[in-house]
C-alpha positions as CSV (number, residue, x, y, z in Angstrom):
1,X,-17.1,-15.0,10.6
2,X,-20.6,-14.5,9.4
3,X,-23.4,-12.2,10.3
4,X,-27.2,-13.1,9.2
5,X,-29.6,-10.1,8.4
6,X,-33.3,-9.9,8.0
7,X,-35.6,-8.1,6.3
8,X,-34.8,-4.4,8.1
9,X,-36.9,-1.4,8.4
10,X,-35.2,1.6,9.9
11,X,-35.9,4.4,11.7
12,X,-34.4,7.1,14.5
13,X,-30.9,9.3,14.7
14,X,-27.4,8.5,13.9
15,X,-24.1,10.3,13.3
16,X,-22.2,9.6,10.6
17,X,-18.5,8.9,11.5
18,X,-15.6,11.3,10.8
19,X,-14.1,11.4,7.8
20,X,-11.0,8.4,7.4
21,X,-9.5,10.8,4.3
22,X,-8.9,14.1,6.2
23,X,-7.7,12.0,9.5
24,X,-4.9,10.5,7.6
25,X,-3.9,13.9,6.0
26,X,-4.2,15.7,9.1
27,X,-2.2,13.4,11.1
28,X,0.8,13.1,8.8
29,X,1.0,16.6,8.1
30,X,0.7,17.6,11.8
31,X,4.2,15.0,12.1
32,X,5.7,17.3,9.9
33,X,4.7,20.4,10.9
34,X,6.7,23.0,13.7
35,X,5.7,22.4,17.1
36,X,2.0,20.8,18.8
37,X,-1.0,20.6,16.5
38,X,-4.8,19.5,17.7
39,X,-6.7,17.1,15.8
40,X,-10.1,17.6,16.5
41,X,-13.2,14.7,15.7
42,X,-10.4,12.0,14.7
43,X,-11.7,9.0,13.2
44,X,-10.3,6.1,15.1
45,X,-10.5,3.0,12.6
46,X,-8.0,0.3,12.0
47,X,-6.8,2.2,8.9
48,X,-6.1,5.7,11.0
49,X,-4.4,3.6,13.4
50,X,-2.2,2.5,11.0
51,X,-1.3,5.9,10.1
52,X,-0.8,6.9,13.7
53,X,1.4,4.1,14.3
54,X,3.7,5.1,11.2
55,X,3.9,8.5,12.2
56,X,5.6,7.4,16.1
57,X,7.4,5.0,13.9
58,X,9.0,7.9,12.9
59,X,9.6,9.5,16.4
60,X,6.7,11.7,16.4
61,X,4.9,12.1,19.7
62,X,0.5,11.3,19.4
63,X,-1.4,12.0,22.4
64,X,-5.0,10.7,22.9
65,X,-7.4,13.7,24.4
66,X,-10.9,12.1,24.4
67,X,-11.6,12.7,20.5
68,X,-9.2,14.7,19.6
69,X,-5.2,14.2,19.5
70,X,-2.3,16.2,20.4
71,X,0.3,15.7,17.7
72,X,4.3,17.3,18.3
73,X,6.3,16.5,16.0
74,X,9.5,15.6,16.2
75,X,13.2,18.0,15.2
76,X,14.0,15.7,12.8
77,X,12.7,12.6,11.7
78,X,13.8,9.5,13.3
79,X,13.1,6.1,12.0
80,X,12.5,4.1,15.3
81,X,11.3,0.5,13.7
82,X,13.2,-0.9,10.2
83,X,9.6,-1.7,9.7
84,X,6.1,-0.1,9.1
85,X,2.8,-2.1,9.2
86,X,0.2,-0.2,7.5
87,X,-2.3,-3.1,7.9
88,X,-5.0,-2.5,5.2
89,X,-4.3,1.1,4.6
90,X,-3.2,2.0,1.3
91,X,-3.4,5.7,2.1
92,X,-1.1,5.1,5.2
93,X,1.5,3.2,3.3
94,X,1.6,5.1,0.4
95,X,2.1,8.8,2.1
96,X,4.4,6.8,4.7
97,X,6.4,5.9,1.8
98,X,6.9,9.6,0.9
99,X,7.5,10.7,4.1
100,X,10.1,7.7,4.7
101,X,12.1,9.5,1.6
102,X,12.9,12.6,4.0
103,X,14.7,9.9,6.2
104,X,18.6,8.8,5.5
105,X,17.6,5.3,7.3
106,X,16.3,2.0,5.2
107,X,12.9,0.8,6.2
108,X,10.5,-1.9,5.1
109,X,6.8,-0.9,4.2
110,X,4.2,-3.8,3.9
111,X,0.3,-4.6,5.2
112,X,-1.9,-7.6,4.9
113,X,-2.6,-9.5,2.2
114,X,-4.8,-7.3,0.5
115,X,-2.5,-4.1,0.8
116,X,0.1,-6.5,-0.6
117,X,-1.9,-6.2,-4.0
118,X,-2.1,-2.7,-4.2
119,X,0.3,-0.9,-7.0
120,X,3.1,1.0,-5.4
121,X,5.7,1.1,-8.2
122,X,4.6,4.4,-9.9
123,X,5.3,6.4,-6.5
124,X,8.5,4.2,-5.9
125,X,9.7,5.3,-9.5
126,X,8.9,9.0,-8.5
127,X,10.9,9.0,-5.2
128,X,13.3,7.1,-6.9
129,X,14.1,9.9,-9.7
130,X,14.7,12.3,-6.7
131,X,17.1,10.3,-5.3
132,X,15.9,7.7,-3.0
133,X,16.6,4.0,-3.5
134,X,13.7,1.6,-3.7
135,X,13.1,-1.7,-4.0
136,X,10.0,-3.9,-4.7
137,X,9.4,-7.7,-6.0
138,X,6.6,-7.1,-7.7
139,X,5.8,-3.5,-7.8
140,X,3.8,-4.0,-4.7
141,X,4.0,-4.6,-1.0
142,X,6.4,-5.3,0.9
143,X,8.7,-2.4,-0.6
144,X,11.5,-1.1,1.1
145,X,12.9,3.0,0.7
146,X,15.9,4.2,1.8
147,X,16.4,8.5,1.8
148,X,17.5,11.2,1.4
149,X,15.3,12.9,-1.8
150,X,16.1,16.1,-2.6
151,X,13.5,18.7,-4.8
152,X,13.2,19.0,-7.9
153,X,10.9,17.8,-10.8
154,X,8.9,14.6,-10.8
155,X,6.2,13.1,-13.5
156,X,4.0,10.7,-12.2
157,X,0.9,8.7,-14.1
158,X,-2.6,9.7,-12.6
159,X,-5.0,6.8,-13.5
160,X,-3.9,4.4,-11.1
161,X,-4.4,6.4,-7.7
162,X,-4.5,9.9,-6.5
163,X,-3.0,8.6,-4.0
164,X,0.7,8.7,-5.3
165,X,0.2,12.3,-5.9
166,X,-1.3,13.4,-2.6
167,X,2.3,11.8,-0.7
168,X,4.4,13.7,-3.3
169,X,2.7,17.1,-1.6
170,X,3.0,16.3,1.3
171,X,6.0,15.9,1.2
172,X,7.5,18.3,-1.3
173,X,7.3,21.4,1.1
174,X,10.1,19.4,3.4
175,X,12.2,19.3,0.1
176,X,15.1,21.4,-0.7
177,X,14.5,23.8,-3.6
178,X,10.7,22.2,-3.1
179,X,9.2,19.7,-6.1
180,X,7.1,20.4,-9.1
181,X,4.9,18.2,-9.8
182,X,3.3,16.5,-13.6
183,X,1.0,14.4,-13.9
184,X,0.9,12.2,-17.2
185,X,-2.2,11.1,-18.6
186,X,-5.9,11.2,-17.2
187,X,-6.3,12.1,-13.0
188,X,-8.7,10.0,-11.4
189,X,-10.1,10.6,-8.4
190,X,-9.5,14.6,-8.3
191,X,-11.7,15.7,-5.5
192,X,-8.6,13.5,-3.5
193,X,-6.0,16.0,-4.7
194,X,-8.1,19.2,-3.4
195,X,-8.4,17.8,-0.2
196,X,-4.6,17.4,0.2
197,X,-4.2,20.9,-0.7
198,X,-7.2,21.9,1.5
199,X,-5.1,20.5,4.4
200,X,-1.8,21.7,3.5
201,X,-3.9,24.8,3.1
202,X,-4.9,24.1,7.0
203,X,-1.2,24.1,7.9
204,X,0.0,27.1,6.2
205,X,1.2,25.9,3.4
206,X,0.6,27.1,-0.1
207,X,0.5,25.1,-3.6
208,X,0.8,26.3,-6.6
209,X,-1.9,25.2,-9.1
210,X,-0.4,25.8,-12.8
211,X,-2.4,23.3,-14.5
212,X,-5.3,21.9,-12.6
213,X,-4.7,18.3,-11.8
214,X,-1.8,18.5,-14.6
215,X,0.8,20.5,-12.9
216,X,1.3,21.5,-9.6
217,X,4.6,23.8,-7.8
218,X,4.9,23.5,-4.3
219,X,8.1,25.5,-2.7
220,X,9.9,24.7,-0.2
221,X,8.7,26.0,3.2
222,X,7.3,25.4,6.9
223,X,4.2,23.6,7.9
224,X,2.6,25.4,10.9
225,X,0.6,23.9,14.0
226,X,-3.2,24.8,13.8
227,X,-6.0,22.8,15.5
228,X,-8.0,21.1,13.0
229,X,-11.8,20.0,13.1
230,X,-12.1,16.4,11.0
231,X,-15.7,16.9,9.5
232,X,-18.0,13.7,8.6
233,X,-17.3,11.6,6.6
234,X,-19.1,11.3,3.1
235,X,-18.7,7.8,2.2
236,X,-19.7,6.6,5.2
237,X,-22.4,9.3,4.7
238,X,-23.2,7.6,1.1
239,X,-23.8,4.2,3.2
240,X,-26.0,5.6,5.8
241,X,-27.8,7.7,2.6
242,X,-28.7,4.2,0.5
243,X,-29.8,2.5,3.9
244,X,-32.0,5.2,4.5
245,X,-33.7,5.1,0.8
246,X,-33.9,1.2,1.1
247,X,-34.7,0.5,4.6
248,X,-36.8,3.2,5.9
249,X,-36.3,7.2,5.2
250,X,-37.9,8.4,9.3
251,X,-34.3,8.9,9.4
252,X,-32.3,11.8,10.9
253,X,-29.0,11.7,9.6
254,X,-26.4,14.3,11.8
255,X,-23.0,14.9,10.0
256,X,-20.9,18.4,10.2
257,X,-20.1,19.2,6.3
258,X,-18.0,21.7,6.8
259,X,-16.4,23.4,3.8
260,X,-13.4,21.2,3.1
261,X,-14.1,19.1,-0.6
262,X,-15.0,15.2,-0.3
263,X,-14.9,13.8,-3.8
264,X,-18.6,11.6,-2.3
265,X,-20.8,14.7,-2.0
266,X,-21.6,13.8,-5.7
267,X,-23.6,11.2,-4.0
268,X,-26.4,13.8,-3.1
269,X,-26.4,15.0,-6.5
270,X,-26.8,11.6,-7.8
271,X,-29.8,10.4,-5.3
272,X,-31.8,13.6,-6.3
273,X,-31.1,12.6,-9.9
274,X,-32.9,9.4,-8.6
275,X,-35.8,11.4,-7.4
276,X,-34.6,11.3,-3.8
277,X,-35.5,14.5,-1.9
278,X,-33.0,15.6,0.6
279,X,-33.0,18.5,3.0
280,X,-30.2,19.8,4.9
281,X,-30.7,21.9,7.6
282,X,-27.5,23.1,9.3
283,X,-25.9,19.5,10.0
284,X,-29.0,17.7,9.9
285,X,-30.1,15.3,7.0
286,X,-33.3,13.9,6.2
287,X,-34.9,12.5,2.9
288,X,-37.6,11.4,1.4
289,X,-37.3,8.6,-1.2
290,X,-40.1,7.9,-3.9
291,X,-41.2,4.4,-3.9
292,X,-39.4,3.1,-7.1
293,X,-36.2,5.3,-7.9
294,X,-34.9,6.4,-11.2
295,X,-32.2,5.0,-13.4
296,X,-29.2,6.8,-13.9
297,X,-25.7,6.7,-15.7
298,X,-22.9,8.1,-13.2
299,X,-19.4,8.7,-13.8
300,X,-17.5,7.6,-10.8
301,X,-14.1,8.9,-11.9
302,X,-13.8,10.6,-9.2
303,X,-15.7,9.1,-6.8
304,X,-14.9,5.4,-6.5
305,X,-15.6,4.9,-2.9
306,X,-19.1,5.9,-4.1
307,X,-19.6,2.8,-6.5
308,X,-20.7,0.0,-3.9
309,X,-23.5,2.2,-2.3
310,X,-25.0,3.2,-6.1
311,X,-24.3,0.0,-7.3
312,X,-27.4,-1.3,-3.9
313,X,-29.5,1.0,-4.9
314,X,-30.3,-0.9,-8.0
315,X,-32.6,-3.3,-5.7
316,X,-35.0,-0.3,-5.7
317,X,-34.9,1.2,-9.1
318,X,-37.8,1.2,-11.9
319,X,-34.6,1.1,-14.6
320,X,-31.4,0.4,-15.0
321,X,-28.3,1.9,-13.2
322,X,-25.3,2.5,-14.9
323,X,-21.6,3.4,-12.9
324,X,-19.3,4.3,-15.6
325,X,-15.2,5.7,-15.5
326,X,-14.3,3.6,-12.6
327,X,-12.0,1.0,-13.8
328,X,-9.4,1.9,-10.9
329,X,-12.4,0.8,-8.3
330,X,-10.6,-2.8,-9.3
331,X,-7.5,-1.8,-7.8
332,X,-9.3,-0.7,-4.3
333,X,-8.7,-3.1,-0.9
334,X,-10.4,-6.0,-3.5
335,X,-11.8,-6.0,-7.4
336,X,-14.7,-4.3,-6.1
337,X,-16.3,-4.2,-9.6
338,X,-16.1,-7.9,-10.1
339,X,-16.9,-8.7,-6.3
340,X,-20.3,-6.4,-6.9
341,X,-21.6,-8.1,-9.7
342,X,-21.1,-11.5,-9.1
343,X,-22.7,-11.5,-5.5
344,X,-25.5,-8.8,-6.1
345,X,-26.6,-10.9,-9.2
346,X,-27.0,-13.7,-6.4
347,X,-30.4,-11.5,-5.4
348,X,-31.6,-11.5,-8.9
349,X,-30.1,-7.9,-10.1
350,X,-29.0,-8.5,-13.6
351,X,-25.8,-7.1,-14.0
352,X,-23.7,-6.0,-17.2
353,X,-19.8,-5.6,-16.0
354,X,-17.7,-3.8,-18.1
355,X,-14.1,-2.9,-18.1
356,X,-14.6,0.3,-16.5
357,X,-18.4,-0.2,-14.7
358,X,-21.2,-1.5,-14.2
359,X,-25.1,-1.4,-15.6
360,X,-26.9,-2.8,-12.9
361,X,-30.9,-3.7,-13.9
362,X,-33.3,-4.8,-11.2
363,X,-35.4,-7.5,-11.4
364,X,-39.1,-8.8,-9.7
365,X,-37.5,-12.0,-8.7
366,X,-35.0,-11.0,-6.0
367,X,-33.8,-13.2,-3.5
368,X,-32.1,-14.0,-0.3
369,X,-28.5,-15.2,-0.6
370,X,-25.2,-15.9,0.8
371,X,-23.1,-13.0,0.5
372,X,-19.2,-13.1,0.3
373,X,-18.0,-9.4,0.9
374,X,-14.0,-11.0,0.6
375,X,-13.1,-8.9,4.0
376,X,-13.9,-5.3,2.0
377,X,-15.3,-2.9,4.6
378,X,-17.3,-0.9,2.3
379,X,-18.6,-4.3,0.0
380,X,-19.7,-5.8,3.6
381,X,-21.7,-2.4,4.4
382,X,-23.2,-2.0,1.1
383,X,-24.4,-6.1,1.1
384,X,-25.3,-6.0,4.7
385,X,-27.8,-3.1,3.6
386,X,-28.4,-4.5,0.3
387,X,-29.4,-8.1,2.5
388,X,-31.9,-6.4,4.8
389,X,-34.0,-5.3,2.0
390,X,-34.0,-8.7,0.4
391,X,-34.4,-10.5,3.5
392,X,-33.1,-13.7,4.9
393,X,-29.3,-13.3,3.9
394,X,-25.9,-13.7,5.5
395,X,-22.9,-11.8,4.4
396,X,-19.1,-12.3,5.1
397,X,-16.3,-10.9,7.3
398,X,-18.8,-8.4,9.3
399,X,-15.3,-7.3,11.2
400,X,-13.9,-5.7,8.3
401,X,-15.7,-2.6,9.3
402,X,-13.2,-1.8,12.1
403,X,-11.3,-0.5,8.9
404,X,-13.6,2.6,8.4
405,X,-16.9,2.5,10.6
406,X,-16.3,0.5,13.6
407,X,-19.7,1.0,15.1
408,X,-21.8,0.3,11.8
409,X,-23.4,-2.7,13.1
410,X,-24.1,-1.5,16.5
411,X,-25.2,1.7,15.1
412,X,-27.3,-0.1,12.4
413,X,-29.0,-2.2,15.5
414,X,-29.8,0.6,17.2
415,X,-32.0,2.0,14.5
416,X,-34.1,-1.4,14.0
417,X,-31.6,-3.6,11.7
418,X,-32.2,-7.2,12.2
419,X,-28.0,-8.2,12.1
420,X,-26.8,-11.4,14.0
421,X,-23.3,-12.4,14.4
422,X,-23.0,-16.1,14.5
């Protein structure tokens, strides 16, 4: 499927969506934890219902109350299903896996074919030094992980994802003797970690920091039920944000920030380094762009769901824009550095990619064009926005937005976008 969008100008209220991150944690820990917990402002998305799914997969009991869930968890985990289908989650199916460990059954992880791509074999290695037996073809999905681990010690690489990490935690206070943690080499996406141990944190749970994002010792010990309040989401926010400078700023933005860390706050800092004014009054957000924006070299280390919004703000800059330290953004749902540079240089951005980024330059000769998104959720959002400015374009797989955001387009509509499905 298609969608066709027209030049756009925007204006009115929205809500940004909760935040897909925190939902996940929130839901697997509460699986884990003694007794009934209360998810509040649950983000309901393909990718959290993967993560739901796993979690009854393995005999734990989710209740729907309006927005919020009821999650008991079970006395002791059951595997219900040899298989889990975590869809195009790569969060789901990589803290399934760790959680899968605690099990004495065999079971079979996979997801579509874009989750089949995504790297798996440093966690597999991990769980598999503890005790677990795993088995891959390629290092990827499908993998299949048969329990019990026991604690211990476990060194694990951090520039491929955070991810890896954030299941090891979650798991570890379930472990006997509990599990220290290493982490070899350079941590990328860091703001990730803090938010796992802001949840834990939630649930009673305490982690030891030895070494900031180098070491971590996490005892052994008993997640508690709480009720937890999901706040917005940031890189949603980060969309919304970038449609609002390009398409219109008579924009009220409402999202509840709350004080838990989202590695995609950086991008307020990096708009107002763009000579975007924002004001935030309680959980309101307005702004006020300039009519050209600033250049700007930004190190997306640890921010790599931030890259495709930055990268569509280029259409409106008086220099270049440069995203730097994001080399791991090709190992997202799709290569979203190569994706971004060969379809935005379709509009006339000239584009440098490099190993690790991208300098994006914008041009006087921009034009409309087709638009292949390749079924990315955040690369449709950004080029759907990016269209609208330009005019006259259609992008790709407009239903890969049920993954994160499932009312973007009818949100988008509502505020004056000119989006039609054909």
């Amino acid at each position: 499927m298609k969608c066709r969008v027209e030049k756009s100008e925007i204006t009115g209220e929205i809500e940004c969506p909760p935040n897909k991150s925190y939902t996940h944690r929130a839901i697997f820990i509460a699986s884990l934890a003694i007794e009934k917990s209360i998810i509040k402002n649950v983000l309901r998305s393909e990718d959290t219902i993967a993560t739901i799914d796993a979690c009854k997969n393995f005999g734990v009991q989710i209740d729907d109350i309006g927005n919020d869930v009821a999650v008991t968890s079970a006395s002791e985990l059951k595997i219900k299903n040899d298989t889990i289908d975590a869809a195009n989650s790569g969060t789901t199916i990589r803290i399934a896996t760790a959680i899968a460990s605690l099990a004495n059954d065999e079971i079979t992880l996979t997801g579509d074919s874009s989750l089949k791509k995504r790297p798996m074999q440093p966690l597999l290695d991990a769980l598999e030094s503890l005790g677990a037996k795993c088995s891959s073809a390629s290092g990827n999905p499908p993998i299949s992980i048969k329990g019990r681990i026991k604690g211990g010690k476990v060194k694990i690489p951090g520039n491929i994802s955070s991810q890896f990490i954030s299941a090891l935690m979650i798991t570890a206070p379930k472990l006997e003797d509990g599990l220290v943690i290493d982490i070899d080499g350079k941590l990328v996406s860091k703001p990730y970690i803090d938010a796992t141990i802001e949840t834990m944190k939630k649930f009673g749970v305490d982690v030891e920091i030895k070494a900031p994002y180098k070491k971590y010792i996490i005892p052994e010990q008993n997640y508690k039920s709480t009720t937890l309040i999901i706040p917005s989401d940031f890189s949603s926010l980060a969309l919304l944000l970038a449609a609002t400078v390009l398409l219109g700023d008579d924009v009220t933005i409402k999202a509840s920030t709350g004080s838990m860390p989202q590695a995609d706050e950086a991008i307020i800092d990096i708009l107002e380094t763009m000579g975007v004014v924002i004001t935030l009054n309680k959980n309101i957000i307005k702004i006020k762009s300039p009519k050209k924006l600033d250049g700007g070299k930004f190190d997306l280390s640890d921010s790599p769901d931030l890259v495709p919004a930055v990268a569509i703000l280029a259409l409106k800059a008086s220099s270049p824009i440069e995203i730097f330290n994001a080399e791991h953004v090709r190992l997202k749902e799709t290569d979203r550095l190569s994706i971004i540079a060969r379809e935005l240089s379709k509009l006339g951005i000239k584009i440098e990619e490099k190993k690790d980024g991208l300098i994006l330059d914008n041009s006087d000769n921009l034009n409309s064009a087709d638009l292949n998104s390749e079924n990315d959720h955040r690369l449709f959002m950004a080029f759907c926005i990016a269209g609208m400015y330009v005019g006259n374009c259609t992008i790709s797989d407009p239903e890969s937005v049920e993954v994160s955001y499932p009312n973007f387009i009818s949100e988008m509509k509502r505020l004056g976008c000119k989006i039609f499905l054909d």
